[in-house]
Every structure is written in structure tokens, then in C-alpha cells.
C-alpha positions as CSV (number, residue, x, y, z in Angstrom):
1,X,5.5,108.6,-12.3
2,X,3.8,108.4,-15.7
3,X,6.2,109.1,-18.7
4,X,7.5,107.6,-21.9
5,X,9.2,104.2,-21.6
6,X,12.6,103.0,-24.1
7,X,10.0,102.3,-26.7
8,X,8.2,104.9,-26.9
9,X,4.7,103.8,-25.2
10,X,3.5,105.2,-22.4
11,X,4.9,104.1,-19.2
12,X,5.0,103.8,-15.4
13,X,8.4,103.9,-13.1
14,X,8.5,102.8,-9.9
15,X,11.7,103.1,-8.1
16,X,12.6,101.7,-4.6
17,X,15.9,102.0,-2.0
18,X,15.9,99.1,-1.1
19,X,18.8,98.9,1.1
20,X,20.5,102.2,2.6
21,X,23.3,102.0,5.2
22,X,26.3,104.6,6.1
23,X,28.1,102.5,3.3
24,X,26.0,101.2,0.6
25,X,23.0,102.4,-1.2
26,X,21.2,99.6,-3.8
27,X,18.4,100.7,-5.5
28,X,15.8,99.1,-8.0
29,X,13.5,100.8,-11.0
30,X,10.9,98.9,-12.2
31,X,9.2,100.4,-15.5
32,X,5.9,99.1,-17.0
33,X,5.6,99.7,-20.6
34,X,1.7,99.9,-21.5
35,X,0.9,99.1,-25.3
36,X,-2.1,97.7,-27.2
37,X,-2.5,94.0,-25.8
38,X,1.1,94.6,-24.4
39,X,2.4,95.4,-21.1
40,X,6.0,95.2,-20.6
41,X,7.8,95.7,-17.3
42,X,11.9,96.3,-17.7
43,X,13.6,96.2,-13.9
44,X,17.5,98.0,-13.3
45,X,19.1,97.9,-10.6
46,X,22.3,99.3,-9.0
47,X,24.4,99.1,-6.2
48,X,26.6,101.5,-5.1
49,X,29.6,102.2,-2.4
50,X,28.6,105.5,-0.6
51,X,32.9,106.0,0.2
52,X,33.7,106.0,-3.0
53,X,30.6,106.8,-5.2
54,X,31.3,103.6,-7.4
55,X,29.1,100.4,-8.4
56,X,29.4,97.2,-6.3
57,X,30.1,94.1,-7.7
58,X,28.0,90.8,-6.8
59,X,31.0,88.8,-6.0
60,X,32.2,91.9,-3.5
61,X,29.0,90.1,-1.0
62,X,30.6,86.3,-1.4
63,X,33.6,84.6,-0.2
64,X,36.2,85.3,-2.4
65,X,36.6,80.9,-2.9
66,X,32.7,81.2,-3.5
67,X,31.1,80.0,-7.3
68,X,28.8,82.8,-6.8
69,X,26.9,81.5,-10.2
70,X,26.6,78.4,-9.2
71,X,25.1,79.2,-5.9
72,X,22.6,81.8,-7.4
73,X,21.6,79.0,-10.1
74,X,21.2,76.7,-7.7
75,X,19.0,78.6,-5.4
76,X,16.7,79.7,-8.2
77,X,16.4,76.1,-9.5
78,X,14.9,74.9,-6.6
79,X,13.1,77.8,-5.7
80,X,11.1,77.2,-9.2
81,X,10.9,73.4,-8.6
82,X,8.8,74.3,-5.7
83,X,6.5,76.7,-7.5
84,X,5.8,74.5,-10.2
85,X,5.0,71.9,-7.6
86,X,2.2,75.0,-6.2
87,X,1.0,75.1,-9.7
88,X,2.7,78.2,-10.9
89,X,3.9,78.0,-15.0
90,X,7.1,78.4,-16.2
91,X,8.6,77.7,-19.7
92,X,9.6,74.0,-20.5
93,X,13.1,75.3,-21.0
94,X,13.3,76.8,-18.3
95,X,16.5,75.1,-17.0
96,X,18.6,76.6,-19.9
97,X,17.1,80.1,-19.4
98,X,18.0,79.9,-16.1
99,X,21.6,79.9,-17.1
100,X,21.4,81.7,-20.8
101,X,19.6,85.0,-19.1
102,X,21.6,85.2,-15.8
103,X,23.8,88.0,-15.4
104,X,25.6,88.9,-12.6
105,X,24.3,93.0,-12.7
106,X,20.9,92.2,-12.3
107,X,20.8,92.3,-8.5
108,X,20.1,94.5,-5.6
109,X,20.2,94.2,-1.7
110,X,17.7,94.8,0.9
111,X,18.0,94.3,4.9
112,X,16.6,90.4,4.4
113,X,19.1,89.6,1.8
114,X,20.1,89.2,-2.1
115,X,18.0,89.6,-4.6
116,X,18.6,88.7,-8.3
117,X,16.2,89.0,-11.1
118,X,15.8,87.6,-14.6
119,X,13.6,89.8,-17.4
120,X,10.3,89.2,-18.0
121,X,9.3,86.5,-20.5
122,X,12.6,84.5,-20.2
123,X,11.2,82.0,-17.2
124,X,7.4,82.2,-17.6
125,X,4.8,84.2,-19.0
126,X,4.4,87.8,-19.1
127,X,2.0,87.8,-16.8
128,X,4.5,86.4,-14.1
129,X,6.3,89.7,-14.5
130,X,10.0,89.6,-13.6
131,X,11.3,86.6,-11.8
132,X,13.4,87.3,-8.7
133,X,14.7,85.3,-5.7
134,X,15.9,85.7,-2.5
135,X,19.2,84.4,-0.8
136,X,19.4,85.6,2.9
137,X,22.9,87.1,4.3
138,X,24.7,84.1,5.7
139,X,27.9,83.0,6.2
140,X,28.4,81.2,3.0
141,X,27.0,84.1,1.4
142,X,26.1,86.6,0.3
143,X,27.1,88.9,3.2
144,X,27.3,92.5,4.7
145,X,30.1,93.9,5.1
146,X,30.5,95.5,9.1
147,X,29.6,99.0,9.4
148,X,32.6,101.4,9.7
């Protein structure tokens, strides 16, 4: 859908279920942001309890001893340790990116597993887009719940 974006500039929304059971809905919204020389894409994402109509916390999908943060920033590390070693750029400070931009809203779930994203611009160029990895459902984490 072609509309206005937060800035003002013309803009592009995609939006995407990307995980929909009797139980829990999570959704993403990517919107690209198309200026002069600029093109900005902004993701959001949410994840909701259908019972109660209310947001779901990342920790509710861990453990309850689990260092959810720790895990996730651990994932992602080596997960871009292996794309630099394929060639692909990421800022030299990278490392402390990694932990200054995480935030524990920016995820959503899909049948494969967690997903967690960082903006764009805060781990490599623009033209990476938004950074995301994956952490399959396990039994360490993250986890679905059972359906009723």
C-alpha cells in the first residue's frame, strides 16, 4: 500500500502474519520510506495473546531461569561472524551495536521460530536493510506454548 510514511515522504507498507494459531497472532509491518537519494525502511512488530487480546512478552517464549539477552546476543554475534566470513559488510562497531540497539520489543514469531530485528543502519549499511535472525523453537528456547 502506497501512503505517507512518519516523515512525511512517500512510502510503501508491507505487512505480514507471520504466525497465527488458536492462541497467538504475531505480526510484522515493514515501511519503506522513499526520499531523494534516501530510502528508509522502519519494521514494527507485535505479538499478541488471542485469550486475552494483550501483547506478549519475549521472555513469556523462554524458560523462566533463561538470560533471554544473552542468548539472543549471542546468536546474532555469531550469526554475523559468519556473514562477514561470506563477504557481507557490517559496521566496525558492530559488537557494541549489537548490544546498544537491542530491545527486547523488536521481535515476532513465525512457525520456524524467533525472529528479532535491529533498525536499519545500526549493523551495516542501508542497503542491508533491517538485520534479523532466527532462533528455532527448542527446548532451551524460545518455545510454543501447547495448544489449548
Amino acid at each position: 500500500m502506497l501512503r505517507l510514511g512518519a516523515s512525511g515522504l512517500p512510502g510503501i507498507e508491507v505487512s505480514d502474519l507471520a504466525l497465527k494459531r488458536e492462541d497467538i497472532i504475531s505480526i510484522y509491518t515493514d515501511v519503506t520510506e522513499i526520499g531523494i537519494g534516501l530510502c528508509v525502511r522502519l519494521r514494527r512488530a507485535d505479538t499478541w495473546g488471542t485469550e486475552d487480546g494483550l501483547p506478549l512478552p519475549l521472555e513469556s517464549f523462554f524458560p523462566a531461569a533463561c538470560r533471554v539477552k544473552r542468548l539472543l546476543l549471542s546468536a546474532a554475534r555469531q550469526e554475523i561472524l559468519e556473514q562477514i566470513e561470506n563477504g557481507y559488510a557490517f559496521y566496525p562497531r558492530w559488537r557494541r551495536s549489537l548490544r546498544r540497539y537491542y530491545s527486547a520489543r523488536r521481535f515476532y514469531l513465525t512457525p520456524e521460530g524467533l525472529v528479532w530485528f535491529y533498525p536499519q543502519c545500526t549493523l551495516a549499511p542501508a542497503k542491508d536493510g533491517v538485520k534479523h535472525f532466527k532462533l528455532p523453537y527448542g527446548e532451551a528456547g524460545p518455545f510454543l506454548p501447547p495448544l489449548p
